[in-house]
Biopython code that builds the backbone (N, CA, C, O; Angstrom):
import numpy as np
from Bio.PDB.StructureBuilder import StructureBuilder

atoms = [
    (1, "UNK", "N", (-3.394, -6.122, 0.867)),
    (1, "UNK", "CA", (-3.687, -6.398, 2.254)),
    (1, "UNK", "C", (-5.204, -6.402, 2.473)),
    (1, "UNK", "O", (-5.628, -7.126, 3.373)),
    (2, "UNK", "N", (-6.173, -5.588, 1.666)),
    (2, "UNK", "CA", (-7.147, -5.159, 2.277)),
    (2, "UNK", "C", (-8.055, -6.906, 1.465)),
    (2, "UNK", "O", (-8.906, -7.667, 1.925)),
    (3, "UNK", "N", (-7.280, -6.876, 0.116)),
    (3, "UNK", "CA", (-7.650, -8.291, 0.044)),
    (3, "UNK", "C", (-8.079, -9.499, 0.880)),
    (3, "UNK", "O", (-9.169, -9.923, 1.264)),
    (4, "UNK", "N", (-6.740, -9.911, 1.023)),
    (4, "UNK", "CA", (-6.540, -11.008, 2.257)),
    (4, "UNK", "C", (-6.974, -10.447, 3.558)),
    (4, "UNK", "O", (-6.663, -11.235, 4.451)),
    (5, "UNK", "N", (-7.560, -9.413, 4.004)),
    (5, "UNK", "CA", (-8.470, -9.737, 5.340)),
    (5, "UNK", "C", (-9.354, -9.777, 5.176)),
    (5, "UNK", "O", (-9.935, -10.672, 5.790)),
    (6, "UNK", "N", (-10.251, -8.857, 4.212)),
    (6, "UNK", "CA", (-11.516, -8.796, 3.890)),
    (6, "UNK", "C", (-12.310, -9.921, 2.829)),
    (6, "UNK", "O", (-13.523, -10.090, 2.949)),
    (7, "UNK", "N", (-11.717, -10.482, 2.050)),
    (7, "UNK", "CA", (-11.635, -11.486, 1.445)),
    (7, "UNK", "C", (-13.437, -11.007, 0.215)),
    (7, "UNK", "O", (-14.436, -11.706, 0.047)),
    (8, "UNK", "N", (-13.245, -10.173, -0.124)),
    (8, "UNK", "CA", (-14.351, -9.401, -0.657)),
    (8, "UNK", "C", (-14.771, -10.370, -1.733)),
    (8, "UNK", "O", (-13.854, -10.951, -2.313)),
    (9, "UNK", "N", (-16.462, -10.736, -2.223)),
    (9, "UNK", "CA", (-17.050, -11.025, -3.303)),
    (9, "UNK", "C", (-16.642, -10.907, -4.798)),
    (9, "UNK", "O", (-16.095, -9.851, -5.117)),
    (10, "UNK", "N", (-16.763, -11.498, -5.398)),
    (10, "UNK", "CA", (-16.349, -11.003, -7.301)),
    (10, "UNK", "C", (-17.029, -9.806, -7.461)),
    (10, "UNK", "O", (-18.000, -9.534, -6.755)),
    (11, "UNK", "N", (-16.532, -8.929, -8.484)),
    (11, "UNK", "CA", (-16.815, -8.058, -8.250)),
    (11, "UNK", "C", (-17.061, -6.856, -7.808)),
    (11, "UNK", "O", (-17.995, -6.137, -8.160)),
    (12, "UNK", "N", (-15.897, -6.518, -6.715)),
    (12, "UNK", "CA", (-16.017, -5.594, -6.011)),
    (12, "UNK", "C", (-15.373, -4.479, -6.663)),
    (12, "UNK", "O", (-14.374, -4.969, -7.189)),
    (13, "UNK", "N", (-15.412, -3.104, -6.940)),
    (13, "UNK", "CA", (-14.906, -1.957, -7.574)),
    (13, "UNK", "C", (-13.749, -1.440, -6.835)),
    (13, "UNK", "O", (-13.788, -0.886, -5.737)),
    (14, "UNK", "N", (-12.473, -1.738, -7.723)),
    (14, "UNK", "CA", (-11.460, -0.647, -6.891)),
    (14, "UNK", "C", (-10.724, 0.268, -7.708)),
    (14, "UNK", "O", (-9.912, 0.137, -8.624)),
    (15, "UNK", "N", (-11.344, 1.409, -6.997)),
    (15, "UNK", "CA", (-11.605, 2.913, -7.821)),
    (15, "UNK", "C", (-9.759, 3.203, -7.489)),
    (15, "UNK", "O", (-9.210, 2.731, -6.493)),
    (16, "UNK", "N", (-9.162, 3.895, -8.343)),
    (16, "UNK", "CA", (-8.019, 4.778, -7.986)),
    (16, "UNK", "C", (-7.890, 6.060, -9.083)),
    (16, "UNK", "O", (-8.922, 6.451, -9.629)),
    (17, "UNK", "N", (-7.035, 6.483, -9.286)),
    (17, "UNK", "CA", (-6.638, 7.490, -10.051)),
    (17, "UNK", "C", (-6.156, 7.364, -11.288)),
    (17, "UNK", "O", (-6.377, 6.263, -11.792)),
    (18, "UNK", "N", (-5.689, 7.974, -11.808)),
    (18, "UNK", "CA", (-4.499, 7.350, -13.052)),
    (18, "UNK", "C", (-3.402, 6.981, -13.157)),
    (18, "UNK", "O", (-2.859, 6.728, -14.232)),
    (19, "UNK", "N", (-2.970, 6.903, -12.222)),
    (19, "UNK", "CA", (-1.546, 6.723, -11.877)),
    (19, "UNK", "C", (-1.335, 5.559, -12.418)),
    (19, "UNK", "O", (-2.124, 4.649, -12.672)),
    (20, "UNK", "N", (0.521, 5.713, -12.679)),
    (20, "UNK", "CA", (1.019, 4.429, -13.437)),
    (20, "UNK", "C", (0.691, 3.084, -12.558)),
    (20, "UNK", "O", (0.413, 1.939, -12.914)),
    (21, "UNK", "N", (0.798, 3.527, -11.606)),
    (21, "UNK", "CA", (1.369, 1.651, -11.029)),
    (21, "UNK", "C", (-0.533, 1.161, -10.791)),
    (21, "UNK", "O", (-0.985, 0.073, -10.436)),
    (22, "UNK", "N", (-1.179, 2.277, -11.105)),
    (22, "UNK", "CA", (-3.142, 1.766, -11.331)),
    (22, "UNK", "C", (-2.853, 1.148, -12.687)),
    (22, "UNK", "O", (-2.860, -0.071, -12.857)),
    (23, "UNK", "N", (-2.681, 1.742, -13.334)),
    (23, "UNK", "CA", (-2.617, 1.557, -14.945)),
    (23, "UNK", "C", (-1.498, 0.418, -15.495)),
    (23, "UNK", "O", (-1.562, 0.376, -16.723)),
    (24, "UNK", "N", (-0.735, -0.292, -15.087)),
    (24, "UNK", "CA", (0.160, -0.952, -14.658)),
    (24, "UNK", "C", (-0.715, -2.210, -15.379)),
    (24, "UNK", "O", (-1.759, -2.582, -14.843)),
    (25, "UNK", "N", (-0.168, -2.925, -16.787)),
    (25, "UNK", "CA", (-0.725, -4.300, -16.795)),
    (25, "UNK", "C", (-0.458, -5.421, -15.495)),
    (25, "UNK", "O", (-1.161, -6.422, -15.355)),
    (26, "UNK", "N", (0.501, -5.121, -14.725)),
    (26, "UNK", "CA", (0.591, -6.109, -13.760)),
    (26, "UNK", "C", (-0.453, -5.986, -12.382)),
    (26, "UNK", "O", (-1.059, -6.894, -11.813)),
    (27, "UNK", "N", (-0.421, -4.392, -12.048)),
    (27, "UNK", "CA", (-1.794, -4.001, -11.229)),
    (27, "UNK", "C", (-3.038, -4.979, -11.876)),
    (27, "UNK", "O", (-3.572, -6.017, -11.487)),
    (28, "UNK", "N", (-3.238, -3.993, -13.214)),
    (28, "UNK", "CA", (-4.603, -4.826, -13.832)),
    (28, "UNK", "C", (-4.886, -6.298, -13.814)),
    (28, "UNK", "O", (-6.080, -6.593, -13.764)),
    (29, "UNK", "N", (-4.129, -7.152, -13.841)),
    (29, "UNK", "CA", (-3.442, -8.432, -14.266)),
    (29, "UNK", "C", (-4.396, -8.894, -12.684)),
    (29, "UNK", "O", (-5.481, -9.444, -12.496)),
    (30, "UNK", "N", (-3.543, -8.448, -11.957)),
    (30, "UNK", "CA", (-3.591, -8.912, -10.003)),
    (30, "UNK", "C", (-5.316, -8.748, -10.033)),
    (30, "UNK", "O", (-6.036, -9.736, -10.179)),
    (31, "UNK", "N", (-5.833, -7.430, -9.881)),
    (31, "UNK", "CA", (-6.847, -6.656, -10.139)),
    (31, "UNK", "C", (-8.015, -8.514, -10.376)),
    (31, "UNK", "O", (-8.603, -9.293, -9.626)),
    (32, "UNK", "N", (-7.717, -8.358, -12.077)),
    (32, "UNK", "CA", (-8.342, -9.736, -12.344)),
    (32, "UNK", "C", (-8.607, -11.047, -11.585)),
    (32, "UNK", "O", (-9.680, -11.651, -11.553)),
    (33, "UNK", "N", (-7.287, -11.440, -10.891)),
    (33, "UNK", "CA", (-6.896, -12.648, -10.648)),
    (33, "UNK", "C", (-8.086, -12.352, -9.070)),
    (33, "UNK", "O", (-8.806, -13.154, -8.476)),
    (34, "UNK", "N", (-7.919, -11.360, -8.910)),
    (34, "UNK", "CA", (-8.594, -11.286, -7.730)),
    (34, "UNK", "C", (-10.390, -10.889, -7.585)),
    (34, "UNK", "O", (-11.160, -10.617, -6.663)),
    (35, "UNK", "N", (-10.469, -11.036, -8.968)),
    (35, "UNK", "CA", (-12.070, -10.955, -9.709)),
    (35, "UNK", "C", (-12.738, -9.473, -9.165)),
    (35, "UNK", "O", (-13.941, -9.321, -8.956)),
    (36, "UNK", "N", (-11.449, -8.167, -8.939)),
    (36, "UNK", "CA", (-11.954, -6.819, -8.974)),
    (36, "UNK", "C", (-11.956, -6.285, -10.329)),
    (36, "UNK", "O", (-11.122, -6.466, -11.215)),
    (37, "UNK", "N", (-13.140, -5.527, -10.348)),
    (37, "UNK", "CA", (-13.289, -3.919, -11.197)),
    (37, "UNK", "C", (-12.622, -3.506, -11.120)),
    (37, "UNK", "O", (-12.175, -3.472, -9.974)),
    (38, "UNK", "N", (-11.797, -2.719, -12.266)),
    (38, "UNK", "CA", (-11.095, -1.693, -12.100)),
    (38, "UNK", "C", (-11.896, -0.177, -12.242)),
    (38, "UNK", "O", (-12.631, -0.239, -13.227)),
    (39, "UNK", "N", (-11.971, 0.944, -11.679)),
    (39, "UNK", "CA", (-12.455, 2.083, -12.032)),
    (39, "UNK", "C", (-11.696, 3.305, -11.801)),
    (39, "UNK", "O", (-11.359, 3.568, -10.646)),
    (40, "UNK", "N", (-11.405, 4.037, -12.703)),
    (40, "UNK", "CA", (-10.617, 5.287, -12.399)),
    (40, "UNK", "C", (-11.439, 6.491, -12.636)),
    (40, "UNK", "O", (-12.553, 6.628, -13.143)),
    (41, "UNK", "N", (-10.487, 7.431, -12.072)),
    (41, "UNK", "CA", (-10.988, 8.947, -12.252)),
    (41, "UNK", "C", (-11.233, 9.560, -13.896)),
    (41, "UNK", "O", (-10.522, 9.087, -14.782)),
    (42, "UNK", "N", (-11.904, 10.252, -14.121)),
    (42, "UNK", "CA", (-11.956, 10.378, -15.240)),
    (42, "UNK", "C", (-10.833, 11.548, -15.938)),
    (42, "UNK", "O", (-10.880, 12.570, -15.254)),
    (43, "UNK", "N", (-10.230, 11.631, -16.648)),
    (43, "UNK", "CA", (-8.918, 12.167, -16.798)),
    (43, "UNK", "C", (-8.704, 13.868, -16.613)),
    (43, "UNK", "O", (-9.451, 14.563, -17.302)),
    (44, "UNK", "N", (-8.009, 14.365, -15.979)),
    (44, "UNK", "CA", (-7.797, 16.001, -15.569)),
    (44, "UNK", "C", (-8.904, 16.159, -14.525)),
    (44, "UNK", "O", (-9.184, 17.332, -14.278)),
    (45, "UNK", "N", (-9.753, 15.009, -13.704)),
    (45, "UNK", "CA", (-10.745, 15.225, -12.900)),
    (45, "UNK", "C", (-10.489, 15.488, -11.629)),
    (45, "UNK", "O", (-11.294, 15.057, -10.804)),
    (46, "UNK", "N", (-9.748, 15.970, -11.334)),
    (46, "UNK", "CA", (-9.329, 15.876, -9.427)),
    (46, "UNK", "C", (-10.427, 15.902, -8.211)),
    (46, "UNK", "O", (-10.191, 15.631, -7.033)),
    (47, "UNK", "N", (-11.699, 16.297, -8.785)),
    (47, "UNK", "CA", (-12.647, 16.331, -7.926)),
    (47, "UNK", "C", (-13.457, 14.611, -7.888)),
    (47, "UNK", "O", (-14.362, 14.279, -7.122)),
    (48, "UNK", "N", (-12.904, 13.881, -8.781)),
    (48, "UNK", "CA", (-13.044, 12.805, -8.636)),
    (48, "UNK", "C", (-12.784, 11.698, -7.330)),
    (48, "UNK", "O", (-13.355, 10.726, -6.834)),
    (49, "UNK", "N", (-11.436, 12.573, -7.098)),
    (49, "UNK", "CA", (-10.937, 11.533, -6.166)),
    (49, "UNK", "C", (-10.382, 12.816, -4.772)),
    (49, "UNK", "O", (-9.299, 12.642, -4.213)),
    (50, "UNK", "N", (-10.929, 13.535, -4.544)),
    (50, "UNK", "CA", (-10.871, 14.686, -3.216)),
    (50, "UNK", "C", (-10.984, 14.129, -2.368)),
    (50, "UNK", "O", (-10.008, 14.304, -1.639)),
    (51, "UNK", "N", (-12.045, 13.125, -1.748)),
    (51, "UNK", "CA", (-12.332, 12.498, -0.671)),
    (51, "UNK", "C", (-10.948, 11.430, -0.034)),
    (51, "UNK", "O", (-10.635, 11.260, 1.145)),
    (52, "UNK", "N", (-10.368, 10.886, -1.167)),
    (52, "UNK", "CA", (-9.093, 9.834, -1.190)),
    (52, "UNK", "C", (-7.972, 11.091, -0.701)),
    (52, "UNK", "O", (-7.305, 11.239, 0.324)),
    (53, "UNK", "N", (-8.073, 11.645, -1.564)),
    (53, "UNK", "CA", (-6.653, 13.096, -1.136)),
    (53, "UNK", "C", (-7.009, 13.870, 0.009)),
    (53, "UNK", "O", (-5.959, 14.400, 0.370)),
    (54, "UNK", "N", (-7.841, 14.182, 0.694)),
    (54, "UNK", "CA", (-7.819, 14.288, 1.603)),
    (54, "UNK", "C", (-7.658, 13.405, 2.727)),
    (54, "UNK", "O", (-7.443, 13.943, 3.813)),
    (55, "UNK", "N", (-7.736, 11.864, 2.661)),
    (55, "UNK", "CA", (-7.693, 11.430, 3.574)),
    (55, "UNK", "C", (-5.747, 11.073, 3.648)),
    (55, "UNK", "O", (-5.033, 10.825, 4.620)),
    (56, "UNK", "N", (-5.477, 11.176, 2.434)),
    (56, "UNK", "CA", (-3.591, 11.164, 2.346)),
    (56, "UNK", "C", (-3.357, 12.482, 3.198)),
    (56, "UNK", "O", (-2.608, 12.431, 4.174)),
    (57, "UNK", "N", (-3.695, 13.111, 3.006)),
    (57, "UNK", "CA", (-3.496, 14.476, 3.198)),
    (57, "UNK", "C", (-3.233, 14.190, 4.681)),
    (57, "UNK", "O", (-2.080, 14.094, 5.099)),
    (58, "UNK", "N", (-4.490, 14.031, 5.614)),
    (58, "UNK", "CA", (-4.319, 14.245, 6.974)),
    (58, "UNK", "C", (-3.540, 12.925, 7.324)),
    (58, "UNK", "O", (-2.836, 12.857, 8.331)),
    (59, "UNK", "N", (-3.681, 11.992, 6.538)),
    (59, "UNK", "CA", (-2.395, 11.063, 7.186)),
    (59, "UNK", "C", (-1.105, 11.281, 6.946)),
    (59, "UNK", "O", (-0.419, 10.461, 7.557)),
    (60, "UNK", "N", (-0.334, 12.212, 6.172)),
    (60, "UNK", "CA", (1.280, 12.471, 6.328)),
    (60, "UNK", "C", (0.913, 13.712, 7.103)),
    (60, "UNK", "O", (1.921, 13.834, 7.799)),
    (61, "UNK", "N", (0.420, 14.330, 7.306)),
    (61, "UNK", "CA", (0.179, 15.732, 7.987)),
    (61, "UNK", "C", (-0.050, 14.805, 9.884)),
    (61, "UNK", "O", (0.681, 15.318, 10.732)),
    (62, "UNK", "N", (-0.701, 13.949, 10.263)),
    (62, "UNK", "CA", (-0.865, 13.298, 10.924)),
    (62, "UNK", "C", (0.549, 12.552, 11.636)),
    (62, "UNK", "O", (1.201, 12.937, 12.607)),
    (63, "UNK", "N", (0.759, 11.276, 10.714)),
    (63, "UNK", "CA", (1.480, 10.818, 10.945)),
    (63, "UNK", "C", (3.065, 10.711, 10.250)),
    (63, "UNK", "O", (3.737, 9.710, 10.497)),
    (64, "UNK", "N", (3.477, 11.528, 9.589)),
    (64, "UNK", "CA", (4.389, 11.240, 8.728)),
    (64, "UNK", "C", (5.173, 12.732, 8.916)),
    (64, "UNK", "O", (6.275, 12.837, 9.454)),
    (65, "UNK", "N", (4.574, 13.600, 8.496)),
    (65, "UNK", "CA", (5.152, 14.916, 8.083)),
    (65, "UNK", "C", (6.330, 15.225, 9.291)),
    (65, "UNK", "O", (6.537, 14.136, 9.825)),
    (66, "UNK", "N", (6.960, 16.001, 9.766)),
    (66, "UNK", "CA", (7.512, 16.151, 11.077)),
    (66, "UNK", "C", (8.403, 15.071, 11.898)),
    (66, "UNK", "O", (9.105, 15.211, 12.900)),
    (67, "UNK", "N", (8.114, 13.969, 11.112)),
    (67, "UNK", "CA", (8.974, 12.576, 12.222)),
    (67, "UNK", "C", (9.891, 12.356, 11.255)),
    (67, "UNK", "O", (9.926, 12.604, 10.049)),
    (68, "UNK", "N", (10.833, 11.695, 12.241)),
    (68, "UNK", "CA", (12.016, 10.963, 11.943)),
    (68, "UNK", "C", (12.055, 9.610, 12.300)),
    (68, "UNK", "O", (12.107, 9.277, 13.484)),
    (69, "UNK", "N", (12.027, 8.570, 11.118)),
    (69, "UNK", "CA", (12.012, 7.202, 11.933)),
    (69, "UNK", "C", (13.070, 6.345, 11.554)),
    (69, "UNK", "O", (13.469, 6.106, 10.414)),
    (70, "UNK", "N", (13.422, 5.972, 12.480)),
    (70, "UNK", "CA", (15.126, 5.085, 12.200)),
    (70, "UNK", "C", (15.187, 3.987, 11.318)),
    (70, "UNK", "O", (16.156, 3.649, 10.638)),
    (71, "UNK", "N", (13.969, 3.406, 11.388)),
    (71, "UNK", "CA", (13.811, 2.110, 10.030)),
    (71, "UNK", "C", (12.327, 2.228, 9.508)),
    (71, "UNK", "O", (11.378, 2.622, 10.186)),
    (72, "UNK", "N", (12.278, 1.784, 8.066)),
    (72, "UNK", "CA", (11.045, 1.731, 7.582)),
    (72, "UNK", "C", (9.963, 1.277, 8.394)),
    (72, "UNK", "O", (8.979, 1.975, 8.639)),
    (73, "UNK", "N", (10.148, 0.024, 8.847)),
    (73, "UNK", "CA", (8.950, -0.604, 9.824)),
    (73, "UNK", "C", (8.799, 0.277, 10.711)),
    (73, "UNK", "O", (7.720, 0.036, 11.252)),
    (74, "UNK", "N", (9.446, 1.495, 11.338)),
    (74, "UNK", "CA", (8.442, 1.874, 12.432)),
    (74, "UNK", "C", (7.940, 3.194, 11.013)),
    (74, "UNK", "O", (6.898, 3.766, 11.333)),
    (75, "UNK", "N", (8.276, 3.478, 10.203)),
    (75, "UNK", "CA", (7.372, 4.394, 9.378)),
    (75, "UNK", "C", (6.135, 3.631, 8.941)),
    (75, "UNK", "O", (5.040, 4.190, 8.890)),
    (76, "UNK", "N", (6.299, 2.426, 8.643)),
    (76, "UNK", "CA", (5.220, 1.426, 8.651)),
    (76, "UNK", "C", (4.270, 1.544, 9.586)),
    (76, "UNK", "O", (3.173, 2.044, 9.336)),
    (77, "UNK", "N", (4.628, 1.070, 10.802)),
    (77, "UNK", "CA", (3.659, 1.172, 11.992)),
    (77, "UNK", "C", (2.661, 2.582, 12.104)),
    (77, "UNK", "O", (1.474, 2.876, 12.244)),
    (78, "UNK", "N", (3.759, 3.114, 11.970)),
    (78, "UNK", "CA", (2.861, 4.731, 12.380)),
    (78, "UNK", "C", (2.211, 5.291, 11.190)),
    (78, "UNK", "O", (1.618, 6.365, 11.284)),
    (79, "UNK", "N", (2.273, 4.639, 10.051)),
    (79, "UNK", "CA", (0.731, 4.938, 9.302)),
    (79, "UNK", "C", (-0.346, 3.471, 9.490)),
    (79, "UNK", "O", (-1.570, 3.436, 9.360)),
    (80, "UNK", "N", (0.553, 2.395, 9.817)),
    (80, "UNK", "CA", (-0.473, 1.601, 10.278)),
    (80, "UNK", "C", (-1.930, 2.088, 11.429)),
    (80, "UNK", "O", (-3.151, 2.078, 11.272)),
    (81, "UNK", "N", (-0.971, 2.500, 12.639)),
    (81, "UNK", "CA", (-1.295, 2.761, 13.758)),
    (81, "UNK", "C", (-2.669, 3.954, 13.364)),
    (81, "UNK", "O", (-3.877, 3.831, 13.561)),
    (82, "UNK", "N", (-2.181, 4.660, 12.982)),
    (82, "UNK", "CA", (-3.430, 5.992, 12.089)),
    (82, "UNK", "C", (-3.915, 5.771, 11.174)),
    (82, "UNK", "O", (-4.707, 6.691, 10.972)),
    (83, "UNK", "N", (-3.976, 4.850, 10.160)),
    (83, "UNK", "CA", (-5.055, 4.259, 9.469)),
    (83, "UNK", "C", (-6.289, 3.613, 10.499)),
    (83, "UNK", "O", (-7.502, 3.807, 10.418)),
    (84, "UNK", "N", (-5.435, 2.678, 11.612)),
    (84, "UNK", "CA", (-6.426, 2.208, 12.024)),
    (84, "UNK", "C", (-7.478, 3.013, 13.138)),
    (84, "UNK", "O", (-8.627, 2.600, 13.292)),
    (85, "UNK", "N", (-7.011, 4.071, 13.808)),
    (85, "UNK", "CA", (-7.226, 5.001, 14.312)),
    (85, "UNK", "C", (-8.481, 5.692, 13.628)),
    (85, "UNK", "O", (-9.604, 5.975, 14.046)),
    (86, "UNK", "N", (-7.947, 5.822, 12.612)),
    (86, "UNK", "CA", (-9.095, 6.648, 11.209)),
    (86, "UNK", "C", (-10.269, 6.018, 11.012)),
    (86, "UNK", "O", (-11.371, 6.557, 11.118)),
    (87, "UNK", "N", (-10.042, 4.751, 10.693)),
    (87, "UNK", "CA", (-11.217, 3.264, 10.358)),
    (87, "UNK", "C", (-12.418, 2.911, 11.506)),
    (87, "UNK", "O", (-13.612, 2.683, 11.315)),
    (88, "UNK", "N", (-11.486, 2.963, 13.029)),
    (88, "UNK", "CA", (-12.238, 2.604, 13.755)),
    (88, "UNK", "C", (-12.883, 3.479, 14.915)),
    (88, "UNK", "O", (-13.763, 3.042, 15.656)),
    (89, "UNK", "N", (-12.344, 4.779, 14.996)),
    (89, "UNK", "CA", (-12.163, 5.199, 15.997)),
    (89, "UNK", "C", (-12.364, 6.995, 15.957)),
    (89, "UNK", "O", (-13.044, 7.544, 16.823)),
    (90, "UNK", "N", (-11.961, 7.465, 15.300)),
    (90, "UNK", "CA", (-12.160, 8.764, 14.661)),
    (90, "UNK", "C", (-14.037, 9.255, 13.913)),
    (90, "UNK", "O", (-14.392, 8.495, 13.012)),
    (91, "UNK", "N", (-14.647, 9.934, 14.132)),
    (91, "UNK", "CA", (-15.403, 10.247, 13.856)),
    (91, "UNK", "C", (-15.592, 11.139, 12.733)),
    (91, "UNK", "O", (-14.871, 12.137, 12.728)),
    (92, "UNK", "N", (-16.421, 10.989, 11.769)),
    (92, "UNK", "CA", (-16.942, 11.730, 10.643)),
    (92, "UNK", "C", (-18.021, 12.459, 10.539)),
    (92, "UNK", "O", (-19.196, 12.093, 10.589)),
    (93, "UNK", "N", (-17.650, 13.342, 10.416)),
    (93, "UNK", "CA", (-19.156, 14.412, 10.289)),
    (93, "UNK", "C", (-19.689, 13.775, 8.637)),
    (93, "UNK", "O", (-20.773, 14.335, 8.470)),
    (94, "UNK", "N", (-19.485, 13.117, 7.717)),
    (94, "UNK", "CA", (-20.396, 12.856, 6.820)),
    (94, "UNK", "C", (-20.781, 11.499, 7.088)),
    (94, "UNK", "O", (-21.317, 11.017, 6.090)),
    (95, "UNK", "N", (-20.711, 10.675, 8.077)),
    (95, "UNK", "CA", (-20.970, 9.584, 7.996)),
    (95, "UNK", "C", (-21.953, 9.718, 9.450)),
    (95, "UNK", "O", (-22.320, 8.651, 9.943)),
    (96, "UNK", "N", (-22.326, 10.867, 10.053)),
    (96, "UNK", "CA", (-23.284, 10.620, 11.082)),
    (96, "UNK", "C", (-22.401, 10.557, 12.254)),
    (96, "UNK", "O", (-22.836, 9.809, 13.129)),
    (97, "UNK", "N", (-20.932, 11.311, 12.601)),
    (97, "UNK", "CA", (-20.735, 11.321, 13.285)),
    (97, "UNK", "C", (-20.745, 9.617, 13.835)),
    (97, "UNK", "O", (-21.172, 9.136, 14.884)),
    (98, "UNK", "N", (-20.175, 9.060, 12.808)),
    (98, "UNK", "CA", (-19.998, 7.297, 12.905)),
    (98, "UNK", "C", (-17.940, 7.031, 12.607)),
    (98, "UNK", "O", (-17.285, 7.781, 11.883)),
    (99, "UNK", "N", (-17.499, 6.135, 13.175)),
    (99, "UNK", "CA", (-16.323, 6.085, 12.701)),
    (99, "UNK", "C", (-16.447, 5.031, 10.967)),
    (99, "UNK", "O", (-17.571, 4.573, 10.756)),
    (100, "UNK", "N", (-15.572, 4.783, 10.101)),
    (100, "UNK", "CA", (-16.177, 4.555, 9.083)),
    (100, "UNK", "C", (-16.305, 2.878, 9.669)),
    (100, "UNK", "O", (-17.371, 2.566, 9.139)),
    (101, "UNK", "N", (-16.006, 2.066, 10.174)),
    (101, "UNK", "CA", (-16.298, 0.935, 10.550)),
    (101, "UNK", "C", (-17.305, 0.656, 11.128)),
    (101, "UNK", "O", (-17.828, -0.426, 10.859)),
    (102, "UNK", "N", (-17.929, 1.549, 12.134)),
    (102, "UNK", "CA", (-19.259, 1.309, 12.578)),
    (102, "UNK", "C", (-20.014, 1.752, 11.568)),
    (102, "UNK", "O", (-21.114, 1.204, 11.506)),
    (103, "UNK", "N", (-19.774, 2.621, 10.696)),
    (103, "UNK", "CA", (-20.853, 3.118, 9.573)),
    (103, "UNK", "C", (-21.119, 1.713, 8.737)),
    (103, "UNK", "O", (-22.146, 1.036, 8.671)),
    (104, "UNK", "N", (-20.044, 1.552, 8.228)),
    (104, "UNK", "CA", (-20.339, -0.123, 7.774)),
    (104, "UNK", "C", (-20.810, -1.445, 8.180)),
    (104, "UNK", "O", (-21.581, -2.018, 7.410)),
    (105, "UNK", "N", (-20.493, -1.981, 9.194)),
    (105, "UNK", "CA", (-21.608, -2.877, 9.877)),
    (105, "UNK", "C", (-22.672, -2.155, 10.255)),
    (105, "UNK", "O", (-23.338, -3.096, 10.687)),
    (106, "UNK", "N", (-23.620, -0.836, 10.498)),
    (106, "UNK", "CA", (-24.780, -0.431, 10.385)),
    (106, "UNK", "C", (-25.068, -0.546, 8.447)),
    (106, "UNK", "O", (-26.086, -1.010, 7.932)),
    (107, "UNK", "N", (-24.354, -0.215, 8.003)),
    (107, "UNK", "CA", (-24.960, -0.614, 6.520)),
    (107, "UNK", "C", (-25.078, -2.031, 6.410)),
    (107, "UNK", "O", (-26.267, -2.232, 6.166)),
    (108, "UNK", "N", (-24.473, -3.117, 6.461)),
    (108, "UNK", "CA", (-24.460, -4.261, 6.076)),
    (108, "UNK", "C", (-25.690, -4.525, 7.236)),
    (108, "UNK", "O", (-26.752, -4.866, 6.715)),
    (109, "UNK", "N", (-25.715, -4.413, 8.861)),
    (109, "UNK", "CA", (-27.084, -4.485, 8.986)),
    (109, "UNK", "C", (-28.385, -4.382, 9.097)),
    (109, "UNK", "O", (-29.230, -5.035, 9.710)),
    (110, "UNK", "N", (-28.427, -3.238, 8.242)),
    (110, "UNK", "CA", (-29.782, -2.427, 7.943)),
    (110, "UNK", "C", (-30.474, -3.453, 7.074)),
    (110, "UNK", "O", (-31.625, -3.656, 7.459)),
    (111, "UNK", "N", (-30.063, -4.264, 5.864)),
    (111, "UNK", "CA", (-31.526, -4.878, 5.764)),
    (111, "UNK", "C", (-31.650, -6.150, 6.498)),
    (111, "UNK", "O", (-32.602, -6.862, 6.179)),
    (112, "UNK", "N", (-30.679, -6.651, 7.632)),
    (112, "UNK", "CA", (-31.182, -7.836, 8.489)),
    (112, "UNK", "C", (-32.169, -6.963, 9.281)),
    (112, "UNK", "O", (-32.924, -7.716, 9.896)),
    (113, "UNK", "N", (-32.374, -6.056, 9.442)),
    (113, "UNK", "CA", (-33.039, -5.491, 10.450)),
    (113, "UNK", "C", (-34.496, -4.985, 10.096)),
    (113, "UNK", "O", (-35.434, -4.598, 10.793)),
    (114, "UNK", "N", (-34.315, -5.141, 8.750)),
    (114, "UNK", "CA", (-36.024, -4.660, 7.898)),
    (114, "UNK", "C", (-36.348, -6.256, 7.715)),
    (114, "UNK", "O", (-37.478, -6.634, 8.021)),
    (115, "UNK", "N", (-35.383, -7.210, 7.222)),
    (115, "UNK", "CA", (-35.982, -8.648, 7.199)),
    (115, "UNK", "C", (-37.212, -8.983, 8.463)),
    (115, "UNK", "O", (-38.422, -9.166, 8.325)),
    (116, "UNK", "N", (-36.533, -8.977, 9.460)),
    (116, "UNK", "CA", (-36.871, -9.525, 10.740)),
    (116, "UNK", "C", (-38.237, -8.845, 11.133)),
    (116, "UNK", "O", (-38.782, -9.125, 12.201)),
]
sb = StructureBuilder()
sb.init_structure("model")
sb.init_model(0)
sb.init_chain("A")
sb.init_seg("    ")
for serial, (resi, resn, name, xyz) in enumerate(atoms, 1):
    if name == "N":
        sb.init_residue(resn, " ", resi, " ")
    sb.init_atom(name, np.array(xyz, "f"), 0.0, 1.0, " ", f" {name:<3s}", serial, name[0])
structure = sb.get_structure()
């Protein structure tokens, strides 16, 4: 998904863990076709990927843990709904008290802004 909206450059790094379905010749395969890096954690490293597990973390603790939903699609929605919540809207104390979407268009326009 994050593919097809973002439609990202060759090259772009997508970091995961070790997990099978990362490690997966057909993952890797896709991975290619779609001209990403693959990069993983380095093995027994869990501090590698803390920042990712925590953000699982507060999303079934968030949205998942405690509910009952009558069909997949609304379990769908409601991590949809709080992903996007998270991305756009939620604030980070390591990012400047920025949600991570505004942190990112201020990165992408920080050097139009030294150009000029």
């Amino acid at each position: 998904m994050a593919w097809w909206r973002r439609r990202p450059l060759p090259g772009l790094i997508f970091h995961s863990d070790r997990g099978s379905q990362y490690c997966s010749g057909e993952f890797q395969d896709a991975l290619k076709d779609w001209k990403m890096r693959s990069s993983m954690s380095r093995k027994g490293n869990c501090w590698d990927n803390a920042p990712t597990e925590s953000f699982w973390g507060r999303l079934k603790t968030a949205s998942v843990h405690g509910h009952k939903f009558a069909t997949r699609d609304q379990a769908k929605q409601a991590v949809m709904d709080w992903m996007a919540f998270y991305n756009h809207r939620r604030l980070h104390s390591s990012l400047g008290y920025l949600s991570p979407m505004k942190f990112e268009q201020r990165w992408y326009e920080a050097p139009r802004k030294k150009a000029a």
